[in-house]
TORPA-4810 file (N, C-alpha, C, O; in nm, 3 decimals):
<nodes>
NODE_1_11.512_11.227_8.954_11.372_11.203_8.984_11.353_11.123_9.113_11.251_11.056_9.133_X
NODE_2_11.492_11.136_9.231_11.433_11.079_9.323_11.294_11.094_9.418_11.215_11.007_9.455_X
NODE_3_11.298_11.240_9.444_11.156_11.301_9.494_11.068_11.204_9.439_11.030_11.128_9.528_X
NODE_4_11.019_11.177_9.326_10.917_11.085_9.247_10.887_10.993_9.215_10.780_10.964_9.163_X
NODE_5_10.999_10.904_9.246_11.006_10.753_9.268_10.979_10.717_9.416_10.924_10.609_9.437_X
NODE_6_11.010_10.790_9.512_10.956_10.785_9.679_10.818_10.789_9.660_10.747_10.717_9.730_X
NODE_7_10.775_10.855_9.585_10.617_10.916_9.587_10.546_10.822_9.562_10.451_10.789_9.633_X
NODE_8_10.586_10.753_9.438_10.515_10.640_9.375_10.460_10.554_9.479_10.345_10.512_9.487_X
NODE_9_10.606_10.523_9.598_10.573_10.416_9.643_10.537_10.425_9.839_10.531_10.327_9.912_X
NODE_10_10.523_10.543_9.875_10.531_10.600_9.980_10.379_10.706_10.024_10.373_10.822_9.983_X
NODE_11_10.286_10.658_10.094_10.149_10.751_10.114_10.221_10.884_10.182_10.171_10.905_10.292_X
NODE_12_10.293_10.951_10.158_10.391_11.095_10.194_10.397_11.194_10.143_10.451_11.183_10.033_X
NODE_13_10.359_11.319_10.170_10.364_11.450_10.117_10.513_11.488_10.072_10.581_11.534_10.164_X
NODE_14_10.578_11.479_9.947_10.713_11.476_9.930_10.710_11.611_9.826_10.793_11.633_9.738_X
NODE_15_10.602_11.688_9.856_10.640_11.777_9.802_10.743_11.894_9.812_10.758_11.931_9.929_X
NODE_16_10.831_11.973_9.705_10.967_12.048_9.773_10.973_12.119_9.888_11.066_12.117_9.969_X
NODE_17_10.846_12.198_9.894_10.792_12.246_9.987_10.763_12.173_10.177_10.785_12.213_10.292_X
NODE_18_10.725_12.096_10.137_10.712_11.981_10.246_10.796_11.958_10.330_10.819_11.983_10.448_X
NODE_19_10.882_11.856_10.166_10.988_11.764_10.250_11.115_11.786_10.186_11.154_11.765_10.071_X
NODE_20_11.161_11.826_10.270_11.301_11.927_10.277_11.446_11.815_10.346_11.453_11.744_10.446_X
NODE_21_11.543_11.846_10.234_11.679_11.758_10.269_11.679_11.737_10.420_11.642_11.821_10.501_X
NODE_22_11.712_11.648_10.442_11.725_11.608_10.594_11.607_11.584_10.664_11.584_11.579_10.785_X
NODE_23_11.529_11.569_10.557_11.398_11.574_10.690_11.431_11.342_10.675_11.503_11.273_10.603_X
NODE_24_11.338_11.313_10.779_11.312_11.146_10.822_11.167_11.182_10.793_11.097_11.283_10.790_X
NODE_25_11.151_11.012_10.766_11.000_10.931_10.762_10.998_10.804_10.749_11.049_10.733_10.663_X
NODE_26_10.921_10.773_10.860_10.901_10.617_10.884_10.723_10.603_10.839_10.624_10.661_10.884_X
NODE_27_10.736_10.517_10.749_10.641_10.490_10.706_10.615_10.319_10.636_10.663_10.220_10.690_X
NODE_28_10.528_10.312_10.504_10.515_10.150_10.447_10.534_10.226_10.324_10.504_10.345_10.327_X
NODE_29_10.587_10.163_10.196_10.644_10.182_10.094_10.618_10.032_10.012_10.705_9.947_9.997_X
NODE_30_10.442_10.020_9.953_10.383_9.931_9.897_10.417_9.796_10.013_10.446_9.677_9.995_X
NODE_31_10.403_9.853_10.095_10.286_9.781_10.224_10.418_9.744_10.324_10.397_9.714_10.442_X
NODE_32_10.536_9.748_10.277_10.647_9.736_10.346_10.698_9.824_10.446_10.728_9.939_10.415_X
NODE_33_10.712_9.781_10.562_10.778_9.835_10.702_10.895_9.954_10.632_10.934_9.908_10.525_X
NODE_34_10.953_10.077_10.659_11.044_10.136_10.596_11.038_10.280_10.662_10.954_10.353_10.716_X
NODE_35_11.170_10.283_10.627_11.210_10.466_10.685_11.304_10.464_10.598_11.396_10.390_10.563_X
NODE_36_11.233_10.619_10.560_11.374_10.697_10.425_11.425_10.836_10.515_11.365_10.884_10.611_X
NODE_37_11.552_10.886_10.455_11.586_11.043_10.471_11.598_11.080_10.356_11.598_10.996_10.265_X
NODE_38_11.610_11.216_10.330_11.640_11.295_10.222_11.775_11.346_10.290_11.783_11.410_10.395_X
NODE_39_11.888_11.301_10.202_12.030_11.311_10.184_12.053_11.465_10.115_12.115_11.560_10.164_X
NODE_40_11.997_11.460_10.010_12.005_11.591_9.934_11.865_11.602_9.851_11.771_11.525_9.868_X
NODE_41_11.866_11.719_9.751_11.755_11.738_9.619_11.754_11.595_9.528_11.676_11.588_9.433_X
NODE_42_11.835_11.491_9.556_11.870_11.412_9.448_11.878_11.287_9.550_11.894_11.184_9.485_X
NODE_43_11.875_11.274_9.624_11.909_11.111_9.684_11.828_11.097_9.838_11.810_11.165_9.939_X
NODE_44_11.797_10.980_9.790_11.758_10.922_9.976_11.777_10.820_9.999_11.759_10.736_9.911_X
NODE_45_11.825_10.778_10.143_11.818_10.678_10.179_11.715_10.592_10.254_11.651_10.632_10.351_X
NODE_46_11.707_10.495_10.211_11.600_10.396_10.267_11.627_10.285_10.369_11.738_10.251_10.328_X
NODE_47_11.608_10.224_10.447_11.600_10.131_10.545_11.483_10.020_10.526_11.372_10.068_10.505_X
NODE_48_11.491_9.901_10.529_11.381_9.819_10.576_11.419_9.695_10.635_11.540_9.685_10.660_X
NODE_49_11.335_9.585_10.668_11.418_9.500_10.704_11.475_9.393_10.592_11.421_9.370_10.484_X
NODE_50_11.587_9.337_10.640_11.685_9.278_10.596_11.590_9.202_10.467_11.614_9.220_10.348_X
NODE_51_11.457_9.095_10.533_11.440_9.024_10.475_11.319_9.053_10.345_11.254_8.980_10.269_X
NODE_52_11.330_9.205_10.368_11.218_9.257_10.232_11.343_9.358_10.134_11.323_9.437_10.042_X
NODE_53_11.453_9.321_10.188_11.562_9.410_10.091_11.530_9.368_9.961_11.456_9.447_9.902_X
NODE_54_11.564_9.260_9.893_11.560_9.221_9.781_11.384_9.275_9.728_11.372_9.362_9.642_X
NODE_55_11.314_9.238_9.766_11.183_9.331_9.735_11.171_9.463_9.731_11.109_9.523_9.643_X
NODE_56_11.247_9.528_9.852_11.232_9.683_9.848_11.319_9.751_9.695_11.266_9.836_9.623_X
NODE_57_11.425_9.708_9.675_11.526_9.715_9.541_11.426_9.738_9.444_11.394_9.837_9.377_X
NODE_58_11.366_9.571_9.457_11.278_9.559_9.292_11.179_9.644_9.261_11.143_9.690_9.153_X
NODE_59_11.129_9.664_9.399_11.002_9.818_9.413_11.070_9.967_9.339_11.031_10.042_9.250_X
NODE_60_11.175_9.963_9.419_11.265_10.101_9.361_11.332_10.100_9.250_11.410_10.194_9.239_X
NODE_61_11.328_9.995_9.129_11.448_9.970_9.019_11.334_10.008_8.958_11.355_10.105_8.885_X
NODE_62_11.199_9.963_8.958_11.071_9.916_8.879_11.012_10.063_8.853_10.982_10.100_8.739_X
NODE_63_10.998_10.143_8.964_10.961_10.282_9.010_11.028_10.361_8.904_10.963_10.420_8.817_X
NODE_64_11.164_10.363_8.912_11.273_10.414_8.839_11.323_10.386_8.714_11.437_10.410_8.676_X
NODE_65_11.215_10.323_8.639_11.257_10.306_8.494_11.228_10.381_8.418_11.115_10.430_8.420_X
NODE_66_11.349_10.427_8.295_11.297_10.532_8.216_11.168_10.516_8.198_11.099_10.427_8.247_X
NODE_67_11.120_10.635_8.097_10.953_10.611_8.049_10.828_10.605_8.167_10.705_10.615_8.163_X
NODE_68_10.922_10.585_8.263_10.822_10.591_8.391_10.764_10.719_8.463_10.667_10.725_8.538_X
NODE_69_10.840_10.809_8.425_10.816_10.932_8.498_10.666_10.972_8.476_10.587_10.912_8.403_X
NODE_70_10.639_11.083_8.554_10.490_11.089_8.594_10.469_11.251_8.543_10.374_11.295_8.479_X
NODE_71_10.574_11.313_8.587_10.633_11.455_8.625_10.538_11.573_8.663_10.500_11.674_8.605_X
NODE_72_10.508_11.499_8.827_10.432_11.574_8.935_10.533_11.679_8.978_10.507_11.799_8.983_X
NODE_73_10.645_11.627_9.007_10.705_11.753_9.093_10.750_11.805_8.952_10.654_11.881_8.942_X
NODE_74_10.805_11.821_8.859_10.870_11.884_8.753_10.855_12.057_8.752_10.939_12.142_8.719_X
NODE_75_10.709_12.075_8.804_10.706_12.250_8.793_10.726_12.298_8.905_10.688_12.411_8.935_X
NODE_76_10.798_12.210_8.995_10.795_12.259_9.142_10.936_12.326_9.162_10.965_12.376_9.271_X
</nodes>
């Protein structure tokens, strides 16, 4: 459910259609400075600065808890 945990926290069209492995985006991710890639269907990496790491984590652990799912992309 990575696609959907980005979503949560990212004003970004991440739909499959859209946003396709390898694509970049620099954007705010609950108001935070940040740029992700899409690695694969399943993973991305994120960037921010050093000193909102420990925040950016807790944004993405929090996003990513079972029971959390939303399942927007699921029929996609």
């Amino acid at each position: 459910n990575a696609r959907e945990v980005m979503a949560k926290l990212a004003p970004v069209d991440l739909h499959p259609a859209t946003f396709t492995p390898g694509m970049f985006r620099r954007t705010r991710m609950a108001q935070v400075p940040a740029a992700f890639w899409m690695q694969d269907e399943d993973a991305f990496h994120v960037i921010c600065f050093r000193s909102n790491a420990q925040y950016m984590f807790d944004l993405l652990k929090t996003a990513a808890q079972p029971g959390s799912e939303v399942g927007f992309f699921a029929a996609s």
